[in-house]
C-alpha positions in Angstrom: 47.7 24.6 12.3 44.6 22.1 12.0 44.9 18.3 11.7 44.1 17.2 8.5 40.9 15.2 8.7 41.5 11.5 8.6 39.4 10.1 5.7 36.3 7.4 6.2 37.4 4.3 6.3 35.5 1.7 4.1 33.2 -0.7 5.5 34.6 -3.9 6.6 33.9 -7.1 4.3 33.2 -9.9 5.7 35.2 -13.0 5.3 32.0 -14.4 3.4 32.2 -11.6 1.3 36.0 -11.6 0.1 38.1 -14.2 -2.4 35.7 -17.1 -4.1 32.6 -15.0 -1.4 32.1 -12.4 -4.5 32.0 -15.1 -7.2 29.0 -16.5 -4.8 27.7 -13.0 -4.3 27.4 -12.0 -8.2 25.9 -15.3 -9.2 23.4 -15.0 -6.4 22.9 -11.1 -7.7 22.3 -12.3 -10.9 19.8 -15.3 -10.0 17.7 -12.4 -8.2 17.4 -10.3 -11.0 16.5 -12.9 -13.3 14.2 -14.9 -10.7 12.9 -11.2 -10.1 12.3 -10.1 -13.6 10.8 -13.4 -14.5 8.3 -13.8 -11.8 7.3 -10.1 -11.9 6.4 -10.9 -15.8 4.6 -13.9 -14.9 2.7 -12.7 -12.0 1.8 -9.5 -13.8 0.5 -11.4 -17.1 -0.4 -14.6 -16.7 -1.0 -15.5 -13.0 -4.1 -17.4 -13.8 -2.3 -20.0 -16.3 -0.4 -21.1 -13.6 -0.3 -19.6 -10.5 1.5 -22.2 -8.3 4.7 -22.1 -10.8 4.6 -18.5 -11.0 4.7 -18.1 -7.2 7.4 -20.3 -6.9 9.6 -18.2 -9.1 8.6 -15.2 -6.8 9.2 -17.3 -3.5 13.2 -18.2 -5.6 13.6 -14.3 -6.2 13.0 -13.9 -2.7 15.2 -16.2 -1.9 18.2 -15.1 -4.0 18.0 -11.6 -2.9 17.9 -12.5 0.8 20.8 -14.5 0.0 22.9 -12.0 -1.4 22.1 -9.7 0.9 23.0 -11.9 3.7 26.7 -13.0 1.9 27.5 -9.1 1.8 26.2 -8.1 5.6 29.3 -8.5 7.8 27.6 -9.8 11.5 27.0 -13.1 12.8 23.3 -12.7 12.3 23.4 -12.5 8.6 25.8 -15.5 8.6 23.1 -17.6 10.1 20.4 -16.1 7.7 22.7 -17.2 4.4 22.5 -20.3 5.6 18.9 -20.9 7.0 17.9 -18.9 3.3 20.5 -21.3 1.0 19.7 -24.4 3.0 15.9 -23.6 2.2 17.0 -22.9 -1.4 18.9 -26.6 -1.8 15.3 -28.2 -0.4 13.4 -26.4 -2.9 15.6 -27.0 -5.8 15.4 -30.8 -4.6 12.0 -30.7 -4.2 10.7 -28.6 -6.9 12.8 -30.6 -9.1 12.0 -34.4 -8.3 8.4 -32.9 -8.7 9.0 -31.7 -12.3 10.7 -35.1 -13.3 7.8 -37.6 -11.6 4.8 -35.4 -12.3 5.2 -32.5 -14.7 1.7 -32.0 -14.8 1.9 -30.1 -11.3 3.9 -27.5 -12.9 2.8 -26.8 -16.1 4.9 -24.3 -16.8 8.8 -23.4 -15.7 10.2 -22.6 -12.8 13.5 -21.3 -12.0 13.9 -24.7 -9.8 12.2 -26.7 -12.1 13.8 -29.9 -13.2 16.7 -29.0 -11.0 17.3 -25.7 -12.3 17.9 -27.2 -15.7 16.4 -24.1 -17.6 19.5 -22.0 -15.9 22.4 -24.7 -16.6 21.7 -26.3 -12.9 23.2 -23.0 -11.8 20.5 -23.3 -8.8 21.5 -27.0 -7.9 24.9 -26.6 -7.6 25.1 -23.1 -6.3 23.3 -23.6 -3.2 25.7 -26.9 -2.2 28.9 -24.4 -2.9 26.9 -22.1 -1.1 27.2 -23.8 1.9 30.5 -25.6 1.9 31.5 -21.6 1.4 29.6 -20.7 4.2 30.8 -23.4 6.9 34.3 -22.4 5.4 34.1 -18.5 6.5 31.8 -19.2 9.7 32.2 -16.8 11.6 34.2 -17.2 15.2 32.4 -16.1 18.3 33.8 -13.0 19.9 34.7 -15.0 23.3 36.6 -17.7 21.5 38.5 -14.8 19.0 39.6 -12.9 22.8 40.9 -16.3 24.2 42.9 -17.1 21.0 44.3 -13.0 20.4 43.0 -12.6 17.1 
């Protein structure tokens, strides 16, 4: 008689990517599809009306994807890339948007971080600072410290 074959075991979440982590992952899903969509529209019609806005809301879909991609991967690595890619979203949220309150004539149309990401209920202020408090939460624990402790 054969062994029955033991099934495939799921791949391992990683502690960013488990409890409040998939709340942080779905919002960040859905700013990429809508940064996505938006900028693809933009870029694809109207480029020329203004192209330093449009950009930017491709530079933010960028941004969000890499991010979500980064919550989900389980390794170190991609621990350090969520937060290099949401620190670098919280400067260009702060940026972008003191720039749309002193001088709106530099973007003359809407970004996704314009005006502090008012045009998406400050869903891209505040999620990048949860980001982050999230993210130094779950850092990860190097391997040599997780052997000395027995974990």
């Amino acid at each position: 008689m054969s062994a029955l074959p033991t099934p495939p075991q799921a791949p391992q979440l990683s502690r960013r990517a488990r409890g409040f982590g998939r709340v942080l992952i779905v919002l960040y899903g859905l700013l990429a599809i809508a940064a996505t969509g938006r900028s693809v529209l933009q870029l694809a019609t109207d480029f020329e009306r203004a192209p330093l806005p449009y950009s930017l809301s491709a530079l933010a879909a960028v941004v969000y994807i890499v991010a979500t991609v980064a919550l989900v991967i389980p390794r170190e690595s991609w621990w350090r890339v969520a937060v290099i890619t949401i620190g670098f979203e919280l400067l260009f949220v702060l940026v972008v948007g003191t720039l749309t309150v002193v001088d709106p004539s530099l973007f003359p149309q809407k970004t996704v971080w314009s005006v502090y990401g008012m045009y998406y209920a400050f869903v891209p202020l505040v999620l990048p600072v949860v980001g982050l408090f999230w993210l130094r939460r779950t850092r990860p624990v190097p391997a040599a410290a997780a052997a000395a402790s027995g974990d």
